[in-house]
C-alpha positions as a Markdown table, in Angstrom:
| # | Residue | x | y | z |
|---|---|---|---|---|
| 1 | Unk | 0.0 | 0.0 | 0.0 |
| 2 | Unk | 1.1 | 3.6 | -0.7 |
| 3 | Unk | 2.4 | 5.5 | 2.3 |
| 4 | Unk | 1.5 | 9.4 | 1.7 |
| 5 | Unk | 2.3 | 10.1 | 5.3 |
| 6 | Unk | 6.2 | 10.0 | 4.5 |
| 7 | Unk | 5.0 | 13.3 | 2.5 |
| 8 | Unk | 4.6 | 15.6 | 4.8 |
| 9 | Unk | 4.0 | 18.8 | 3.2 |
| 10 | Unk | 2.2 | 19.3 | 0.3 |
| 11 | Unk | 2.4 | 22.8 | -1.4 |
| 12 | Unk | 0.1 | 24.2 | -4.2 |
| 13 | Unk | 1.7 | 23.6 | -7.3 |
| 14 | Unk | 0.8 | 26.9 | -8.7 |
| 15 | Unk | 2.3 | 29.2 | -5.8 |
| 16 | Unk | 5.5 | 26.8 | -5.0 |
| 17 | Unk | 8.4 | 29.2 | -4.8 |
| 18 | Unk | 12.1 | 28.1 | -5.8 |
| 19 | Unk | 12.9 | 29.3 | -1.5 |
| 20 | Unk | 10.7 | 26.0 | -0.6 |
| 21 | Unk | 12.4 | 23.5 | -2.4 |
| 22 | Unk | 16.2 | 23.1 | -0.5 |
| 23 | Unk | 18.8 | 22.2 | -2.2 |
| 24 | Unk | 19.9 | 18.6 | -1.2 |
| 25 | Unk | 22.5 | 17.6 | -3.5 |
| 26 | Unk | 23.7 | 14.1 | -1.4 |
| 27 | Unk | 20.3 | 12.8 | -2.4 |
| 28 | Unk | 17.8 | 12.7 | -5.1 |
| 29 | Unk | 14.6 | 13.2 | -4.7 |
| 30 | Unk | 10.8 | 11.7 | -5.2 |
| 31 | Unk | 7.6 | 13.3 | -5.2 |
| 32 | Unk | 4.0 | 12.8 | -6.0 |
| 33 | Unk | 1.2 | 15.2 | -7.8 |
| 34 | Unk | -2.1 | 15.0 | -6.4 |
| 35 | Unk | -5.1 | 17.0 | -7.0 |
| 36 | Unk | -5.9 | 19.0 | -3.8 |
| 37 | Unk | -9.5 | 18.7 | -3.9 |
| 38 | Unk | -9.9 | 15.1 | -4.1 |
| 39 | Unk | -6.5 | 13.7 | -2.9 |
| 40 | Unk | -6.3 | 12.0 | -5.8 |
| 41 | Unk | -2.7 | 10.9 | -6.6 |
| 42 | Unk | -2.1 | 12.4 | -10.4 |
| 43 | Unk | 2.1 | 11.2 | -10.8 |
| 44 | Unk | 4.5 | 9.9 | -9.0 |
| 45 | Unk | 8.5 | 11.1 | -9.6 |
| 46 | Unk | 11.5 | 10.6 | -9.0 |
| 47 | Unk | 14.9 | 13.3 | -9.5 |
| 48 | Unk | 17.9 | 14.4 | -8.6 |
| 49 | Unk | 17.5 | 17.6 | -9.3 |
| 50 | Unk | 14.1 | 18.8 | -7.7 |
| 51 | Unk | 14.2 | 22.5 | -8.5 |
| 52 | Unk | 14.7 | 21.7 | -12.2 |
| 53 | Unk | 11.8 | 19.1 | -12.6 |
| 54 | Unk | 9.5 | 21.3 | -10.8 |
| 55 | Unk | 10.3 | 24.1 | -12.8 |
| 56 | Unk | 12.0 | 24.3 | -15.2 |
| 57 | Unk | 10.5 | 20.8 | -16.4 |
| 58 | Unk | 6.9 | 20.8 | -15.5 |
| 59 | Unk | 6.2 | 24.5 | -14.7 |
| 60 | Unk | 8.5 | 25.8 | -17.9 |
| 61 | Unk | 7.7 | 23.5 | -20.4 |
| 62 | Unk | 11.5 | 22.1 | -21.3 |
| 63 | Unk | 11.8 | 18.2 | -21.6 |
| 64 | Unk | 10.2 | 15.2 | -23.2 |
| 65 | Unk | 7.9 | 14.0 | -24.5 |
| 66 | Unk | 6.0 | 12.9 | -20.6 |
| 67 | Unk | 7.4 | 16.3 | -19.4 |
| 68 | Unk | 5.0 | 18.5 | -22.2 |
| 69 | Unk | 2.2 | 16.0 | -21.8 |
| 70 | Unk | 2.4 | 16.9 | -17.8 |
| 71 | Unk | 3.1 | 20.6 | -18.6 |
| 72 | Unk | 0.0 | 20.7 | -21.0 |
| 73 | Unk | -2.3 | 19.1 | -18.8 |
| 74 | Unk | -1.4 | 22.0 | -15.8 |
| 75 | Unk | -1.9 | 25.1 | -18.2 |
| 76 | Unk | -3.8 | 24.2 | -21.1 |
| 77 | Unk | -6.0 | 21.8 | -18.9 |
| 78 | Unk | -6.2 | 24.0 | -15.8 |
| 79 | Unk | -5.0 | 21.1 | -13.6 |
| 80 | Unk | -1.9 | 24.3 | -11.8 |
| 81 | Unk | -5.1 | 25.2 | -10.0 |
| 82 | Unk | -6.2 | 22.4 | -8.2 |
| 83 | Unk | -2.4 | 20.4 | -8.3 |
| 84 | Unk | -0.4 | 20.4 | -4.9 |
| 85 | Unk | 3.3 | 18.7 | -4.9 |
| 86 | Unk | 4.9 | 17.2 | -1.9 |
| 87 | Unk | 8.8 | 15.6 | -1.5 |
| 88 | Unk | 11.0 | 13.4 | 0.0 |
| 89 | Unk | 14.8 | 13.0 | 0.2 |
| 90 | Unk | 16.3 | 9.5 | -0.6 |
| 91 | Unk | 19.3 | 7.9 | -0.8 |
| 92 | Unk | 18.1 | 6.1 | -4.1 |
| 93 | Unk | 15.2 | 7.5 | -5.9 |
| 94 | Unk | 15.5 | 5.5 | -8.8 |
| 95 | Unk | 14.6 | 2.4 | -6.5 |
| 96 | Unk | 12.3 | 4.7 | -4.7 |
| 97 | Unk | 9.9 | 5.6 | -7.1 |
| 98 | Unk | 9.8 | 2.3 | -8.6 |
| 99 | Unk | 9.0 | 1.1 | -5.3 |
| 100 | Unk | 5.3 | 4.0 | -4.9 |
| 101 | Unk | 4.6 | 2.9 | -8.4 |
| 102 | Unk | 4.7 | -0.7 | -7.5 |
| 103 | Unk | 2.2 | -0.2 | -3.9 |
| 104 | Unk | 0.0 | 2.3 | -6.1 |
| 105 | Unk | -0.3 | -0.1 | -9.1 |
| 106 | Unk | -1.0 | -2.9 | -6.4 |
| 107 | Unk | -3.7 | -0.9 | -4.6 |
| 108 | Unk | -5.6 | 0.9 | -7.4 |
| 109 | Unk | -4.9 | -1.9 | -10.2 |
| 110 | Unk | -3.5 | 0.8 | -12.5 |
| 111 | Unk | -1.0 | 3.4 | -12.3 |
| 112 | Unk | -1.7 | 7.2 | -11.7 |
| 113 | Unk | -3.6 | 8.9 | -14.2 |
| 114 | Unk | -0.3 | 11.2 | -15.3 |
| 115 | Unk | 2.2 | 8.0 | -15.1 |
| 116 | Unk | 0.1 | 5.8 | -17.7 |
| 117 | Unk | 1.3 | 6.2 | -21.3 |
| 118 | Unk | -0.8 | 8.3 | -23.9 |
């Protein structure tokens, strides 16, 4: 099962400010998009660079093909409104994230909405 309480603060995706994500550079990072009125969980990530995924990838628009599909669905979609992002340091995000995924697919049959391909 998915353990959200490890994420203990959730921030509005739309209002996040660079000041709130530290910089931790002996760890990476993984973090999960959920919409804030229904707690639904959106996308689960993992990083090494936090400040860049958050905004230069998702917020700015620069990356991949999953990174514009998630960009898109916040601005063209309205989804910045009503999207809140929370983090964790790990030693191994990689393993991590794999590791949410795999507890999130086993409880909801299916991954998060924003993980699945298109």
């Amino acid at each position: 099962m998915i353990n959200l309480s490890a994420f203990e603060k959730w921030h509005p995706l739309g209002r996040v400010a660079i000041k709130d994500v530290r910089e931790q550079r002996e760890c990476g990072f993984v973090y999960i998009f959920r919409r804030h009125s229904t707690k639904e969980v959106l996308y689960i990530g993992g990083t090494t660079d936090l400040r860049r995924r958050l905004f230069g990838n998702y917020i700015g628009g620069v990356g991949g093909k999953t990174t514009q599909r998630i960009h898109a669905l916040l601005f063209e979609e309205g989804y910045i409104t009503d999207t809140e992002v929370a983090w964790k340091g790990v030693p191994d995000h990689t393993s991590e994230e794999m590791h949410l995924r795999q507890a999130y697919f086993e409880q909801e049959g299916q991954l998060p909405p924003w993980n699945r391909q298109f």
